[in-house]
N, C-alpha and C positions, 0 to 999 in steps of 0.2 A: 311902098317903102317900108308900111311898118312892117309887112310879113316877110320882107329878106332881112331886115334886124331881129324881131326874132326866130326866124330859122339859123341866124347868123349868130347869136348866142345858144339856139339848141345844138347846134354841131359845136359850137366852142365846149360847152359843156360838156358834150361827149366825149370829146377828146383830151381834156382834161382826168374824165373820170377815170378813161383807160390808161393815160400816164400815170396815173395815182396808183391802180392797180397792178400794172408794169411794173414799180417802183415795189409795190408792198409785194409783190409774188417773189422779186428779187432778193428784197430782204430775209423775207422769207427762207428760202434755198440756200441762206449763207448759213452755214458750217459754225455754231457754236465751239471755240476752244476755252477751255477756263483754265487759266494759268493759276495751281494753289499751292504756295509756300511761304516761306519768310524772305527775309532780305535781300536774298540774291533773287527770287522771283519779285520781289517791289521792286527791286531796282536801286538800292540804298548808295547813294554819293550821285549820282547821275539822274538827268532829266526823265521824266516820263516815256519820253519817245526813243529813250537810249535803253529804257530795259529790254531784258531778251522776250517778253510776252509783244512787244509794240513790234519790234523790229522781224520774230515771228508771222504775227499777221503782214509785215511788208513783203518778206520772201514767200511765204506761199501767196500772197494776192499777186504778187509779179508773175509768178506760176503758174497761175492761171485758175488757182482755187478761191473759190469763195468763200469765205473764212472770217469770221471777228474771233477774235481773238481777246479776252477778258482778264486783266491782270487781277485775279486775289489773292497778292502777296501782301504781308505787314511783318513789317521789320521788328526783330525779336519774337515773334510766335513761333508756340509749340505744334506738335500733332494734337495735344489735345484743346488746345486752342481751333484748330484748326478742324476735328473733329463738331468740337462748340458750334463751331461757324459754317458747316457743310451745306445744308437744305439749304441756307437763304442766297449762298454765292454761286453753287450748283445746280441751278432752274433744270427743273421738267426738260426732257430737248435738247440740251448740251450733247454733244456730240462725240466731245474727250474731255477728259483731264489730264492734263502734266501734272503730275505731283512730286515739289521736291521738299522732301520733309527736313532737311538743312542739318544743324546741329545744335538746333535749339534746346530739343529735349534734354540732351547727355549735358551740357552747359547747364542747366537750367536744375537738375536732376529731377525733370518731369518724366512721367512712361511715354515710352513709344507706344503713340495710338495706329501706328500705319497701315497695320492689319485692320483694325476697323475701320478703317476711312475706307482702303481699298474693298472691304466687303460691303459695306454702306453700297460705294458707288457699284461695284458690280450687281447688289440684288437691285439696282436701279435702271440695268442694263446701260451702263455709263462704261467706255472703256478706259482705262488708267494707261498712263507711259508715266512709269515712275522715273524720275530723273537724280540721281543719287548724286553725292556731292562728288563723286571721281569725275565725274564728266566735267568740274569743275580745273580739275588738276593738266595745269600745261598752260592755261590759258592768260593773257594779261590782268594783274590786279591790280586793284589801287593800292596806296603804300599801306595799309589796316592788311595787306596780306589775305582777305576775308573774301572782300568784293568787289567783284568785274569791274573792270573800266568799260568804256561804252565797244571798245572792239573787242573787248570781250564777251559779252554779251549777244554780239554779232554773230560771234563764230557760234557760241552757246546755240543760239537760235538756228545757225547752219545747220549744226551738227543735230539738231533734235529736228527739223523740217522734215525731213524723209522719215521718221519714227512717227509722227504725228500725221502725217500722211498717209501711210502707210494704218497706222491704227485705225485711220476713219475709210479707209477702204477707197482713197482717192487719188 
């Protein structure tokens, strides 16, 4: 009796160990996206799961692509804010970046760092889809006329899906 309980926890073991490593090889294979801008990449008047970086990672995982998808947007930042902030929100491995550099700088009368962020990330061998605020233009806003309502943001993430895909070679 005691040698089929433990043979009967050495096989539980084992198969535990290889769902473990099933789980972490998977993880693994997902597709880093880091979403990097201000407001309209946070997601500013709307839920977490309503900005275009969440709802992104929904449409390409329906797709069939394995993908996280990382919102580093903060509301009000500049490029050179955002510059500041590059190495710690762009890990090693990332796969892309969407960069939407907003209109903070020109508001703000900060420099446009967009050229070094994009050279940053390319000698990193990172590929960029820069997302410029026209892509912005058509789409539903909230009454501040600035930022997406949540179907906005929807469409946002439609329409950038195929470019993001398409950059990570999937």
């Amino acid at each position: 009796m005691r040698l089929q309980a433990n043979w009967f926890r050495a096989l539980a073991s084992i198969v535990l160990a290889a769902a473990s490593l099933a789980v972490g090889v998977a993880l693994a294979e997902a597709a880093t996206i880091v979403a990097l801008g201000a407001s309209n990449t946070y997601g500013k008047g709307v839920a977490r799961g309503e900005a275009y970086p969440a709802q992104l990672q929904a449409i390409l995982s329906a797709r069939g692509k394995r993908v996280r998808v990382v919102n580093a947007g903060i509301n009000g930042d500049t490029t050179e804010g955002m510059l500041r902030r590059l190495d710690s929100v762009v890990p090693n491995g990332t796969s892309l970046v969407i960069f939407q550099p907003g209109g903070n700088d020109r508001r703000k009368g900060s420099p446009d760092r967009s050229g070094e962020i994009q050279s940053r990330l390319a000698s990193r061998g990172i590929p960029v889809v820069v997302m410029g605020n026209d892509m912005l233009r058509g789409l539903p806003h909230q009454p501040d006329g600035v930022h997406l309502t949540p179907e906005g943001y929807h469409m946002l993430a439609e329409a950038i899906a195929p470019r993001a895909a398409a950059a990570m070679g999937r």
